[in-house]
C-alpha positions as a LaTeX table, in Angstrom:
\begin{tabular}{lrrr}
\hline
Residue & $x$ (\AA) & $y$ (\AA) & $z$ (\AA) \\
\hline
Unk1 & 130.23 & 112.10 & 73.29 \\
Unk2 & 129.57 & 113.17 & 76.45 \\
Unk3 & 128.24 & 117.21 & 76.45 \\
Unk4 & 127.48 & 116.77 & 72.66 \\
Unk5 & 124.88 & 119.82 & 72.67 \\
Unk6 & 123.42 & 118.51 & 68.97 \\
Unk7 & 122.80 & 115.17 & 70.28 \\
Unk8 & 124.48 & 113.66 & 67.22 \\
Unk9 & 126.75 & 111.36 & 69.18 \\
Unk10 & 125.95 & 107.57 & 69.40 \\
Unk11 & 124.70 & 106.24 & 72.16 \\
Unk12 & 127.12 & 103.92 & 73.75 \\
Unk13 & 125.32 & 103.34 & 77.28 \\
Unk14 & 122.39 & 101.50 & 75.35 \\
Unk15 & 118.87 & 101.43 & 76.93 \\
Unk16 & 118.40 & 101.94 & 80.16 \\
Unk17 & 117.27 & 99.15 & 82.51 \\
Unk18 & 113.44 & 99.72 & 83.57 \\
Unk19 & 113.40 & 100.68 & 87.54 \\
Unk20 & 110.93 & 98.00 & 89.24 \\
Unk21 & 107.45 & 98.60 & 89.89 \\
Unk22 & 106.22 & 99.39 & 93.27 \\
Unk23 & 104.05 & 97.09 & 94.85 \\
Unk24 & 101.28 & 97.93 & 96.65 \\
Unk25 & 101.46 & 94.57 & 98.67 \\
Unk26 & 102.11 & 95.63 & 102.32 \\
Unk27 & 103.60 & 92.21 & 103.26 \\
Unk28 & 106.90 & 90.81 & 102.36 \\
Unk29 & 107.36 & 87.87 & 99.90 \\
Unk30 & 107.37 & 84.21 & 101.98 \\
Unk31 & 110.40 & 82.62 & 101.94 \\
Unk32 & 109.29 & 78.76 & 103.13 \\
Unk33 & 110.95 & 80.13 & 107.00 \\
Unk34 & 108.54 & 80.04 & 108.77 \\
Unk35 & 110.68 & 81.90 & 111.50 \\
Unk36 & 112.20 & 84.18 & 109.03 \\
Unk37 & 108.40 & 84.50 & 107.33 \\
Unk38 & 107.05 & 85.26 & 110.61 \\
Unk39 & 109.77 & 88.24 & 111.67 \\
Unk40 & 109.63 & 89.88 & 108.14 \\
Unk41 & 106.22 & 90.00 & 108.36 \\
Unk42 & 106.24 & 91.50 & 112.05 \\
Unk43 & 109.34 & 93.74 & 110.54 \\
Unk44 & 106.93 & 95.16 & 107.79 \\
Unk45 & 103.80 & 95.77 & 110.54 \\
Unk46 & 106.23 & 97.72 & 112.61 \\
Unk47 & 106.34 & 100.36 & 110.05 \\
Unk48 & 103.63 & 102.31 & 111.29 \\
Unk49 & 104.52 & 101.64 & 115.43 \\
Unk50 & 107.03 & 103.46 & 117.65 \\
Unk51 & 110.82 & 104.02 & 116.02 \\
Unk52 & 111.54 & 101.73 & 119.20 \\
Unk53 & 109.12 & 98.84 & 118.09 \\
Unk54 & 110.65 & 99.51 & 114.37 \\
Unk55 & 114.30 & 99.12 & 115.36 \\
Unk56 & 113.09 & 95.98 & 117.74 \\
Unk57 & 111.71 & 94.25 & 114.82 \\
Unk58 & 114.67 & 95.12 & 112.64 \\
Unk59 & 117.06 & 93.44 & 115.11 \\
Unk60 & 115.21 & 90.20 & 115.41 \\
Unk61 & 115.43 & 89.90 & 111.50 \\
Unk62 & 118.97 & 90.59 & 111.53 \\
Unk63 & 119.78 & 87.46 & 114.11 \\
Unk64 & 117.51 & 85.65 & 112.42 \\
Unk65 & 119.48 & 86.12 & 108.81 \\
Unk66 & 122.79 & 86.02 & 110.57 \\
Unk67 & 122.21 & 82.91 & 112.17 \\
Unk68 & 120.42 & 81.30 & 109.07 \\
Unk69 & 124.14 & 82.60 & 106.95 \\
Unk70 & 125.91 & 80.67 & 109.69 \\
Unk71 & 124.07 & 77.59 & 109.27 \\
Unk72 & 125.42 & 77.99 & 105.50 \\
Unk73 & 128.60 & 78.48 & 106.83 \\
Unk74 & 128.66 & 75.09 & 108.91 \\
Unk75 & 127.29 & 73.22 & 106.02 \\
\hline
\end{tabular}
């Protein structure tokens, strides 16, 4: 029950799911693209440049997944 101030209500919710683990790996996971690779590792490098360089890099990754999800599209 929610608000039960004893704490003698069952819990219904059941465990909670653990949160993942932060990695301390500062480059993303390959995906076998090498042009996709390439960008998301340039993506995670622009973290510490210019907003400008940040938002570039972000943009290239986006066309990049767009036009890989409208390859899957055509297929």
């Amino acid at each position: 029950m929610i608000g039960d101030p004893h704490g003698t209500a069952p819990d219904v919710a059941g465990p909670r799911p653990q949160q993942p683990q932060q990695s301390a790996r500062s480059e993303p996971a390959l995906t076998g693209d090498v042009e996709l690779d390439a960008a998301m590792v340039a993506l995670a490098r622009a973290q510490n440049l210019s907003f400008t360089e940040r938002i570039d890099s972000g943009e290239r990754v986006h066309r990049l997944l767009q036009g890989r999800l409208g390859d899957l599209g055509r297929a």
